[in-house]
Each structure stands twice: as structure tokens, then as C-alpha cells.
DSSP file (Angstrom, degrees, kcal/mol; ACC not computed):
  #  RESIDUE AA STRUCTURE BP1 BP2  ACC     N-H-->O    O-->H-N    N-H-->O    O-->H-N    TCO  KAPPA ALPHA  PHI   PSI    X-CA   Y-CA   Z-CA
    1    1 A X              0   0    0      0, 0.0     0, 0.0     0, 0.0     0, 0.0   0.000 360.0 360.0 360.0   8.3    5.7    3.6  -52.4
    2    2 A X        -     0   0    0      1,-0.1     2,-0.5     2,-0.0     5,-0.1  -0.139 360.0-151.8 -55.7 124.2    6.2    5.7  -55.4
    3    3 A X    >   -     0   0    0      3,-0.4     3,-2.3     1,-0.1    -1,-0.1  -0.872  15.4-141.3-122.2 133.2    9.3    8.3  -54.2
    4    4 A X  T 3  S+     0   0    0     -2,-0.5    -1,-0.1     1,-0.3    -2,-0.0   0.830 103.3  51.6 -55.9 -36.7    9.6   12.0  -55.7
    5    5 A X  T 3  S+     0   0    0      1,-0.1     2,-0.5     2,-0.0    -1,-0.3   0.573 109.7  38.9 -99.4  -9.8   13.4   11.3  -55.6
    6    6 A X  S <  S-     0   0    0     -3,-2.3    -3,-0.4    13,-0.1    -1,-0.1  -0.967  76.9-123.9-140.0 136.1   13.9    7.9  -57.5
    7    7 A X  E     -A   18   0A   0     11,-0.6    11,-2.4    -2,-0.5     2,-0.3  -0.384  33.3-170.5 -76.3 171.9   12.3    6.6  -60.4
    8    8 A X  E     -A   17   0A   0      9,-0.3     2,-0.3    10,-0.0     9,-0.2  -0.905  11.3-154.5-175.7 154.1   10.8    3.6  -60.0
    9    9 A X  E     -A   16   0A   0      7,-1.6     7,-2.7    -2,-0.3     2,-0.9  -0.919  24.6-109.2-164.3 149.2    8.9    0.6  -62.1
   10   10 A X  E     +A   15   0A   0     -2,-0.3     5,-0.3     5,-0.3     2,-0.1  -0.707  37.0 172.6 -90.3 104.7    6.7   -1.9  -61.7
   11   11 A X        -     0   0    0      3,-1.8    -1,-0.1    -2,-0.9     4,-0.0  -0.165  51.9-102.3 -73.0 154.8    7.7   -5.6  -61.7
   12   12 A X  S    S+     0   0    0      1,-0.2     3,-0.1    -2,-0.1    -2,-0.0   0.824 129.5  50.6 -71.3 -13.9    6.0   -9.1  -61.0
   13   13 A X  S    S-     0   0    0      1,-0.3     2,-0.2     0, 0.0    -1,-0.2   0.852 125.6-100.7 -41.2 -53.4    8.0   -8.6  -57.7
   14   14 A X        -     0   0    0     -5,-0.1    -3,-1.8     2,-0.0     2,-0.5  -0.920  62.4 -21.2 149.6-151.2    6.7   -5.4  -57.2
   15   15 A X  E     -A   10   0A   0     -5,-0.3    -5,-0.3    -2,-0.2     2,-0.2  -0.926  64.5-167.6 -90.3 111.2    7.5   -2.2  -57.6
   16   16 A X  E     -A    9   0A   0     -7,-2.7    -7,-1.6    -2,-0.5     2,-0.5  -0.639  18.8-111.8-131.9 170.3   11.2   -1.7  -57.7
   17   17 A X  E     -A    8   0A   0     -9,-0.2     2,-0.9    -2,-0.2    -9,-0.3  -0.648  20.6-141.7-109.5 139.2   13.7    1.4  -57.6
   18   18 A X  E     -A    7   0A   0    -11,-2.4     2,-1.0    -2,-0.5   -11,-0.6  -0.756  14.6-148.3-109.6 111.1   15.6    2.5  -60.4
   19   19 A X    >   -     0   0    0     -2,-0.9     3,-1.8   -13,-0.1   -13,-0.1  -0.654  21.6-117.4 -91.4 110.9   19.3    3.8  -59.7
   20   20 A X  T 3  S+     0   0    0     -2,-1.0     2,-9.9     1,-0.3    -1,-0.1   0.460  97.8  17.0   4.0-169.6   20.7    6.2  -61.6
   21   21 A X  T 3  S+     0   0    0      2,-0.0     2,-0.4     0, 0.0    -1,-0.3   0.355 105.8 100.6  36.8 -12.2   24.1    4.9  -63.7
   22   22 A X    <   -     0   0    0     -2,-9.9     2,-0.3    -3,-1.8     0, 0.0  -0.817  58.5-155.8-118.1 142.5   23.0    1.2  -63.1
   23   23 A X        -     0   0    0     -2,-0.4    -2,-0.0    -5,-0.0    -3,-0.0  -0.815  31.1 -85.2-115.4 143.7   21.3   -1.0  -65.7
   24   24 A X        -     0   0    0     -2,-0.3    -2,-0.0     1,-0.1     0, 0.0   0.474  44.9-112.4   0.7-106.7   19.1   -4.1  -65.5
   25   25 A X        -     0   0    0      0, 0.0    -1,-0.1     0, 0.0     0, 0.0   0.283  48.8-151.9 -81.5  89.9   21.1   -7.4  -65.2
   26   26 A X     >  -     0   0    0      1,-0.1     4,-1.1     4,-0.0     5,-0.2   0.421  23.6-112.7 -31.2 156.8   20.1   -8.9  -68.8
   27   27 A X  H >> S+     0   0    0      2,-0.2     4,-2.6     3,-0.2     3,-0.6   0.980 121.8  60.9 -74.9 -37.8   19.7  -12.5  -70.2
   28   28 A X  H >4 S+     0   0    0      2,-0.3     3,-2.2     1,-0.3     2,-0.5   0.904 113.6  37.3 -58.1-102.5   22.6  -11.9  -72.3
   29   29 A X  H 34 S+     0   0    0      1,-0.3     4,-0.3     2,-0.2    -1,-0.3   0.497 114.6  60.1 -72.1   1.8   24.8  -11.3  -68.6
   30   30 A X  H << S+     0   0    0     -4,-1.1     4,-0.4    -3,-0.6    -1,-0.3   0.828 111.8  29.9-102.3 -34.4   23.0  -13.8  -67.0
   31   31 A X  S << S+     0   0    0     -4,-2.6    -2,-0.2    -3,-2.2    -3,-0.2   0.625 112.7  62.9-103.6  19.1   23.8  -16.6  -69.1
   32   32 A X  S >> S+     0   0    0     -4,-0.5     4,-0.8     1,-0.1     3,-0.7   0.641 100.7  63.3 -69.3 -16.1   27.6  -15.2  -70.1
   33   33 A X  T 34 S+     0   0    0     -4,-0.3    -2,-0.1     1,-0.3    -1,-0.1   0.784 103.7  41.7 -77.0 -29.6   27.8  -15.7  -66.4
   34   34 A X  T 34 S+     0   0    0     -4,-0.4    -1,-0.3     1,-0.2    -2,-0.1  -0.234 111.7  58.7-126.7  51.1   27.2  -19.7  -66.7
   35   35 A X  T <4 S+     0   0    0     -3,-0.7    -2,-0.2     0, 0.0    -1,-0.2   0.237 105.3  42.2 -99.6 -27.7   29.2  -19.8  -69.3
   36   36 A X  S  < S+     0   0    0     -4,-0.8     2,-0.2     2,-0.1    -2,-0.2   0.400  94.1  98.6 -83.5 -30.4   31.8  -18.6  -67.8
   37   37 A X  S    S-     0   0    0     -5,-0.1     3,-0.1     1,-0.1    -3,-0.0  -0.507  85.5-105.6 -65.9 143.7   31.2  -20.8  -64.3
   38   38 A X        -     0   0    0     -2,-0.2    -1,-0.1     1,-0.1    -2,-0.1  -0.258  47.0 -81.0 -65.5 147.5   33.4  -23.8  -64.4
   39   39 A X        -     0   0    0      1,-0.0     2,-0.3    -2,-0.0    -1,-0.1  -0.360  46.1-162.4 -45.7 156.1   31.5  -27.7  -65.2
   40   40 A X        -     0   0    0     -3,-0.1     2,-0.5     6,-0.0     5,-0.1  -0.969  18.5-111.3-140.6 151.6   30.1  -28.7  -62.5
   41   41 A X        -     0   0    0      3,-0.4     6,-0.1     4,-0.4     3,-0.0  -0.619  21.7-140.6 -79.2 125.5   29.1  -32.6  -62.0
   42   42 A X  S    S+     0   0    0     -2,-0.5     3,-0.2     1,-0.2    -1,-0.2   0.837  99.3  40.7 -31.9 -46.3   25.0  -33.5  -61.8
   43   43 A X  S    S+     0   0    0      1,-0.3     2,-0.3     2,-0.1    -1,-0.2   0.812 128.3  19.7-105.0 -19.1   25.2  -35.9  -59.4
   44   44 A X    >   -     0   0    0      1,-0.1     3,-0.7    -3,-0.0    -3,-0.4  -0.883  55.1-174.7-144.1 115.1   27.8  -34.4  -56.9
   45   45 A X  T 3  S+     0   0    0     -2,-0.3    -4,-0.4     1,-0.2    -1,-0.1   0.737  81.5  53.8 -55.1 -40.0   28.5  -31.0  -57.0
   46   46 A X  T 3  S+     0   0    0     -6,-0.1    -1,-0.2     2,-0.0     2,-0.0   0.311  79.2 126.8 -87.5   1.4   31.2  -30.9  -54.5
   47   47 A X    <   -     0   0    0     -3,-0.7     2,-0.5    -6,-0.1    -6,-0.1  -0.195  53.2-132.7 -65.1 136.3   33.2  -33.5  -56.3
   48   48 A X        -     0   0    0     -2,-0.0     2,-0.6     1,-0.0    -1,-0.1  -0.692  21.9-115.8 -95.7 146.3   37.2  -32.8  -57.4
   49   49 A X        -     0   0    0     -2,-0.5     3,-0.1     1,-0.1    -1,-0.0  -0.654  31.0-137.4 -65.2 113.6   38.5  -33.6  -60.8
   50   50 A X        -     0   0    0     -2,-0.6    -1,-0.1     1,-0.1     0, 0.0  -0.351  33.9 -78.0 -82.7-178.3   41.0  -36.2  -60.4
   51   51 A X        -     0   0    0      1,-0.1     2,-1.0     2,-0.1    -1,-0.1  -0.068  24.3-124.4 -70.2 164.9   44.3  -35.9  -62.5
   52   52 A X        +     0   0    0     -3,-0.1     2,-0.3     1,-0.1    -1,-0.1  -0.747  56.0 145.6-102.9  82.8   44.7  -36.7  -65.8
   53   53 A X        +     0   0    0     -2,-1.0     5,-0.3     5,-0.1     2,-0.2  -0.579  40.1 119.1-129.0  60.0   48.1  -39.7  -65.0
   54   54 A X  S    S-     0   0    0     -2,-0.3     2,-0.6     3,-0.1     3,-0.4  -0.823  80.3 -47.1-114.7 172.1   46.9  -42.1  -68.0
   55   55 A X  S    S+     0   0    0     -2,-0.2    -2,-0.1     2,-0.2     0, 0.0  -0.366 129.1   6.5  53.4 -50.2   48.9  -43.0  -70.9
   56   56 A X  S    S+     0   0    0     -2,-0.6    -1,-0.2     6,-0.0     5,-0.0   0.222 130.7  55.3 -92.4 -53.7   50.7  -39.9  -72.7
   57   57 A X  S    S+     0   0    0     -3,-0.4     2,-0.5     2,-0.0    -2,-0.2   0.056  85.4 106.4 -83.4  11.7   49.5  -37.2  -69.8
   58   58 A X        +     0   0    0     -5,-0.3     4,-0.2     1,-0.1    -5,-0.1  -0.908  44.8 179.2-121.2 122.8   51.3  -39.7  -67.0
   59   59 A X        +     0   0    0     -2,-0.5    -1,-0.1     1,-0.2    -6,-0.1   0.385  69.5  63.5-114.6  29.2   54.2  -38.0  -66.0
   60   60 A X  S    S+     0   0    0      2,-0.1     4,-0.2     3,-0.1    -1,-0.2   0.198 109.7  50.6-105.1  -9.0   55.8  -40.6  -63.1
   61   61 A X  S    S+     0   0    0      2,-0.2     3,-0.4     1,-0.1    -2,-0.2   0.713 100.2  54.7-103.3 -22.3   56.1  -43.1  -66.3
   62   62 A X  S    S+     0   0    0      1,-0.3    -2,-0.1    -4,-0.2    -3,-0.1   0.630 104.5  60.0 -81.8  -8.5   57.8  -40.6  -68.5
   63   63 A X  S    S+     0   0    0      2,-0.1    -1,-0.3     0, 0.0    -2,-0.2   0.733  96.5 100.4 -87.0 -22.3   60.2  -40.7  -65.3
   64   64 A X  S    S-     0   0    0     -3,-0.4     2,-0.8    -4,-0.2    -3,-0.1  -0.191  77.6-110.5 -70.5 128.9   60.7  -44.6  -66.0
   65   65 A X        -     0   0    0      1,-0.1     5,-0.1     3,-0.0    -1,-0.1  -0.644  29.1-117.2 -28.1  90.8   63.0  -46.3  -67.4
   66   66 A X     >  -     0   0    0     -2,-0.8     4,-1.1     1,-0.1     5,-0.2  -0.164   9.5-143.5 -47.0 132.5   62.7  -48.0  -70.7
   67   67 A X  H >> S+     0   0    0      1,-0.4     3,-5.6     2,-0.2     4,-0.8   0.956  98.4  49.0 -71.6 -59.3   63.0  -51.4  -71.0
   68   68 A X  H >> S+     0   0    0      1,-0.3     4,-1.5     2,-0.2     3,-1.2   0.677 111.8  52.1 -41.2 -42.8   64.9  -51.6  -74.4
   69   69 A X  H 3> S+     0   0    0      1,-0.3     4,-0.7     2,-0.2    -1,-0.3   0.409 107.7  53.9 -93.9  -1.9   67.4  -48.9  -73.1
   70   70 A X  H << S+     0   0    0     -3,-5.6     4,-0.5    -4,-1.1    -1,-0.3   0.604 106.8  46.2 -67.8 -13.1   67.9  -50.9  -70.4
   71   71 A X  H XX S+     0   0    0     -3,-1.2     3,-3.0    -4,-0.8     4,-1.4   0.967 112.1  51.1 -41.9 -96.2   68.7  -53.9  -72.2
   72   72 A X  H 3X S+     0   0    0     -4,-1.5     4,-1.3     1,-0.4     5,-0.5   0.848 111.2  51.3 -26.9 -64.1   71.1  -51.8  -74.5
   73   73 A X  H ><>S+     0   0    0     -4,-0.7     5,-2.0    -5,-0.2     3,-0.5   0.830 107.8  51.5 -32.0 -49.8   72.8  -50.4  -71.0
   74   74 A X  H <45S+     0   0    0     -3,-3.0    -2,-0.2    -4,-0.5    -1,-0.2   0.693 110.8  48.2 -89.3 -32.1   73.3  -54.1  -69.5
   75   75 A X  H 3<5S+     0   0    0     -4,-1.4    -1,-0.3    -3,-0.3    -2,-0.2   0.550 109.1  53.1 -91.3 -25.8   75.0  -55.1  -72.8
   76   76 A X  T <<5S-     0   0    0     -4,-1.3    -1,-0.2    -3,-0.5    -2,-0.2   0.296 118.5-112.7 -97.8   3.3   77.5  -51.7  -72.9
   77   77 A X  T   5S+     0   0    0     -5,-0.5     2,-0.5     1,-0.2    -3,-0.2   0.838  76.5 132.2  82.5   2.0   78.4  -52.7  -69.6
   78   78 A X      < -     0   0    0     -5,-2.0    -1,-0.2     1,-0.1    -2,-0.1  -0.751  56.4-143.7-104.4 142.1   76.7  -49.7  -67.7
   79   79 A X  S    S+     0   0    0     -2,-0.5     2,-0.3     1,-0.1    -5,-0.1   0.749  92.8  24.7 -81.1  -1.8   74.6  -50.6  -64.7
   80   80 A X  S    S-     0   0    0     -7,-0.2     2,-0.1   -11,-0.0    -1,-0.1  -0.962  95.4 -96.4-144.2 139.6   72.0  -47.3  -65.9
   81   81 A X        -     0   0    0     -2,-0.3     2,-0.5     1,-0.1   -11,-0.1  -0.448  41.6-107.8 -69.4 148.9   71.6  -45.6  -69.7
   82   82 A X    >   -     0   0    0     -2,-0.1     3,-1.0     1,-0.1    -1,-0.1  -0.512  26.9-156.4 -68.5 110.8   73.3  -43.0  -70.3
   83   83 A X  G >  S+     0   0    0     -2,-0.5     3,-0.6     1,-0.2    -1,-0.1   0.526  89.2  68.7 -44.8 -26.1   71.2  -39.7  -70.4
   84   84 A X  G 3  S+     0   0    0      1,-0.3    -1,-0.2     2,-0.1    -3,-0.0   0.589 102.7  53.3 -97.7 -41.3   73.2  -37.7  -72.3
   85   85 A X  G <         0   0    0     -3,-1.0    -1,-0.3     1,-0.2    -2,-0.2   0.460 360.0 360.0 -66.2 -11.9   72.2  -40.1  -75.2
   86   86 A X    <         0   0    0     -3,-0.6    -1,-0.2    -4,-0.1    -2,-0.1   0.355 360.0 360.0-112.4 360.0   68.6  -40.3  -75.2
């Protein structure tokens, strides 16, 4: 299949065509490339990350009240603490 107009080299594929301006695809881009792919889980690929809502990172608790500063409220006589204070 050797062709007068394209250069050409022989692979465990086969014989393959060499295009002008274009280079190989390397090991070096082939594993910056899954390095660069996101984790993905072993046992289910298609699986979503759930959210990170524990402890520090939970931000519907940061929304909460606080007990002591409700305490503190009940005691000034205001039926919520005061924001402006906290």
C-alpha cells in the first residue's frame, strides 16, 4: 500500500500513513491525559459524588441557631438574637 505521495511506516497494526505537521500521540500525552480525567469510582463508574454537608462544610447548620445565644436572647427579653451582635 506503499503511496508515492505520503510517507508511511510500519506498525504491529500495519502499515500506517504519516501526515505531514502531525506527530505520534506519545506516552507522555497519553498518560497526562488520565491525569487530567477526573477520579472515577472502581466499582460504579456512573456514580455522583455526593455533597460534602458534614460538620464544618454543612452549610444549613451554619444557618442554625445557637443554643447559647438563644439562651442569652430569652434572658434579654428578645424572642430571636440579635444579628447585628454576633
Amino acid at each position: 500500500m506503499s503511496c508515492a505521495r505520503y510517507q508511511t511506516e510500519h506498525t504491529e497494526a500495519g502499515e500506517q500513513v504519516l501526515v505531514a505537521g502531525i506527530r505520534p500521540v506519545t506516552l507522555t500525552d497519553r498518560l497526562a491525559l488520565r491525569v487530567a480525567a477526573p477520579i472515577a469510582p472502581k466499582r460504579n463508574p456512573n456514580a455522583q459524588q455526593k455533597p460534602c454537608d458534614l460538620g464544618l462544610f454543612d452549610r444549613a447548620a451554619l444557618d442554625q441557631l445557637d443554643l447559647i445565644d438563644a439562651i442569652r436572647a430569652a434572658n434579654r427579653g428578645a424572642s430571636t438574637p440579635d444579628p447585628t451582635k454576633e
